[in-house]
C-alpha positions as CSV (number, residue, x, y, z in Angstrom):
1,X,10.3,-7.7,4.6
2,X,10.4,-10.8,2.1
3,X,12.6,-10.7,-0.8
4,X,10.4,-9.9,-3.7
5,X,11.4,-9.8,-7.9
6,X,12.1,-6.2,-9.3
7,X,8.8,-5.7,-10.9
8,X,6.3,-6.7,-8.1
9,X,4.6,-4.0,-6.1
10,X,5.8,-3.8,-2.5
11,X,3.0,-2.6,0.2
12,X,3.3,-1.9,4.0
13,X,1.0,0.1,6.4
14,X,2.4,2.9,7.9
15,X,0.4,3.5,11.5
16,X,0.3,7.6,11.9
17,X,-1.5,8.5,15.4
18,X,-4.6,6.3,15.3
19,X,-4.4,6.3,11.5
20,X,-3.4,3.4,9.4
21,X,-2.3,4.3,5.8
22,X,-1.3,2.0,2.9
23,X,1.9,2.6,1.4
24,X,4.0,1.4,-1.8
25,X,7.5,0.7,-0.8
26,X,10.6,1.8,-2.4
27,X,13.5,-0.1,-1.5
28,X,16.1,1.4,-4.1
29,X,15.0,4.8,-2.6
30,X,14.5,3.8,1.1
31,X,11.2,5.3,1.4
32,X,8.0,4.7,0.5
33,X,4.9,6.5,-1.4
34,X,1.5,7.5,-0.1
35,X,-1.8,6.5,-2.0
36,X,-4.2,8.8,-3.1
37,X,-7.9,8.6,-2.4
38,X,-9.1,8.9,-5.7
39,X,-12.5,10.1,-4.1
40,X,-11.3,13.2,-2.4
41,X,-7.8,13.7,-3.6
42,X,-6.1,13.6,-0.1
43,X,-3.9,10.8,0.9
44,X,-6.2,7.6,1.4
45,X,-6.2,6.2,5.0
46,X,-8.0,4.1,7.6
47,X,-9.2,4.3,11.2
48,X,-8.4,0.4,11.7
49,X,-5.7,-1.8,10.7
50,X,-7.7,-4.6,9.1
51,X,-9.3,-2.3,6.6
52,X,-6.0,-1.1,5.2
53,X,-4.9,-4.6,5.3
54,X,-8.2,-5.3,3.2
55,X,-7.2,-2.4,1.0
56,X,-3.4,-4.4,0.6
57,X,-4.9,-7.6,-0.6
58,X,-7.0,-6.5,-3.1
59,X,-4.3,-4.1,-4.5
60,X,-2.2,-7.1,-5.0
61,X,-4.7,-9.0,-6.4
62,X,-5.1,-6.2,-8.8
63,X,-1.4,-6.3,-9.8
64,X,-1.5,-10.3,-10.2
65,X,-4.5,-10.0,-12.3
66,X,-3.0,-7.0,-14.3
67,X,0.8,-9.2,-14.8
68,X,-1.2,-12.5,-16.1
């Protein structure tokens, strides 16, 4: 993974099965959170790669947007 400043947002997708699930990383605890689907409380996942890679992008966009 790249080197990235202390207070930007680190995502990965973690492939579960023929799941794909967007993840924040924690690299000071050496694990990583699951996202929430907001929609139905569960933990918010894909069927395909390129929508949770979709889902990555416009999360960072998000947090760019919200640090400006």
């Amino acid at each position: 993974m790249s080197e990235k400043s202390n207070d930007a947002t680190e995502y990965a997708i973690k492939q579960v099965g023929e799941r794909y699930y967007p993840v924040i990383v924690d690299q000071e605890a050496g694990g990583h959170y699951e996202i929430r689907n907001p929609m139905t409380g569960g933990t918010l996942s894909y069927n395909n790669a390129e929508a949770a890679e979709t889902y990555i992008e416009r999360a960072r966009k998000r947090d760019r947007e919200a640090g400006s």
